[in-house]
N, C-alpha and C positions, 0 to 999 in steps of 0.2 A: 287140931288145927292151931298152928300158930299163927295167935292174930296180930302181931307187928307184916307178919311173912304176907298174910291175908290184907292187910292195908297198902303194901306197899303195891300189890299185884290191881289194884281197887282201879285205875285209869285203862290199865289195856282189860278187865272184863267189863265195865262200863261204859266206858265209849269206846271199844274197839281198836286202840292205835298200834301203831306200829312205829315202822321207821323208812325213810328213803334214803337213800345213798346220792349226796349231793351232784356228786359226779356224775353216775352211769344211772341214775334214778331207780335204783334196784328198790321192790318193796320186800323188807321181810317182816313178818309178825312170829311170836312176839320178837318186844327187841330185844336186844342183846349185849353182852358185855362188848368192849371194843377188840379191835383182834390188833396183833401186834403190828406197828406202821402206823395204824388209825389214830388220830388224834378226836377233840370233844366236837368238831363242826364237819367229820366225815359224814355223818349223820342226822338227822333234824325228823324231828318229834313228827308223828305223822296222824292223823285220827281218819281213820279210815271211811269210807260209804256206809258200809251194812249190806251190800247188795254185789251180787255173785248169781252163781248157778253152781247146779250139784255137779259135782266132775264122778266121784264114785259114793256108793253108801254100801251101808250093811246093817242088820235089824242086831242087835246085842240083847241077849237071850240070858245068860248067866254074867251076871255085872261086877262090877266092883265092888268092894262092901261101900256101904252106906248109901248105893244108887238104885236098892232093892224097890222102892215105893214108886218108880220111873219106869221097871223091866216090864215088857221087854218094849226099847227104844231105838230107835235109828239113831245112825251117827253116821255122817258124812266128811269125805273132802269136798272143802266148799273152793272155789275158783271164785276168787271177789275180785268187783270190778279193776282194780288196780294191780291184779296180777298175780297176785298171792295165791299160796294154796294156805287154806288152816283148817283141822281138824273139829267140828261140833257138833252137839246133840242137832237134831229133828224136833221141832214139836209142832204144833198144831195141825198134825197130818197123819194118813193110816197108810201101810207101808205098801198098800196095793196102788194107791197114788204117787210114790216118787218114780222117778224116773232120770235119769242121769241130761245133765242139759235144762232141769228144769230150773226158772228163775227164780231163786228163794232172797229174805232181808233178813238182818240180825236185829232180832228181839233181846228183851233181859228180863230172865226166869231165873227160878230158886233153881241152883244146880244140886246143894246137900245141905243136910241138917245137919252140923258135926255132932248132935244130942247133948251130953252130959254139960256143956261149956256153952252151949245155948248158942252159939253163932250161926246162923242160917246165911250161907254163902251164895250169894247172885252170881251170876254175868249172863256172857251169851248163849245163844241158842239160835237157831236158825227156821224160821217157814217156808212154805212157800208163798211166793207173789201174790196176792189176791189180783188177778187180771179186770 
């Protein structure tokens, strides 16, 4: 893990932000380089809800290295309230309770150990609602 790469990423896994597009209100996560035409105030810094519902999931059975002590876990597209789609783990739920449409919030859980470099990497994670 490089940890300059890892710092600079530290805002959109901890508070979740994105970006809106001043004009047409577009949300996208994460954000992104400018595209050619776009100037520095096409876009404005956005810190998202946390709060969405699952659009699709699927249970991940054989993982990425270093996601071995997590397998096997859900990971969904999440539909967050403002529009977006972004990709994230499941946790505090057994995979006979999701269900597509259901209301989940973004938490912040250890995502990996990188081991020998001793860095323990956070961000999001998604539950469901406690109704």
């Amino acid at each position: 893990m490089d940890i300059a790469r890892h710092w600079r990423g530290h805002p959109a896994r901890y508070r979740l932000q994105g970006e809106r597009n001043r004009a047409t209100g577009e949300v996208r996560v994460p954000m992104q380089p400018l595209a050619l035409g776009e100037t520095s105030d096409t876009w404005e810094t956005l810190t998202l809800s946390g709060r969405g519902e699952i659009y699709s999931f699927s249970m991940l059975r054989q993982v990425p290295e270093g996601y071995e002590p997590f397998a096997p876990y859900p990971i969904a597209l999440v539909r967050l309230a403002e529009g977006a789609l972004i990709t994230a783990q499941l946790t505090d739920c057994a995979e006979s309770d999701l269900e597509i449409g259901m209301p989940v919030e973004m938490v912040t859980r250890q995502l990996v150990d990188t081991g020998a470099d001793g860095v323990l990497v956070y961000g999001y994670k998604f539950r469901p609602v406690v109704q």
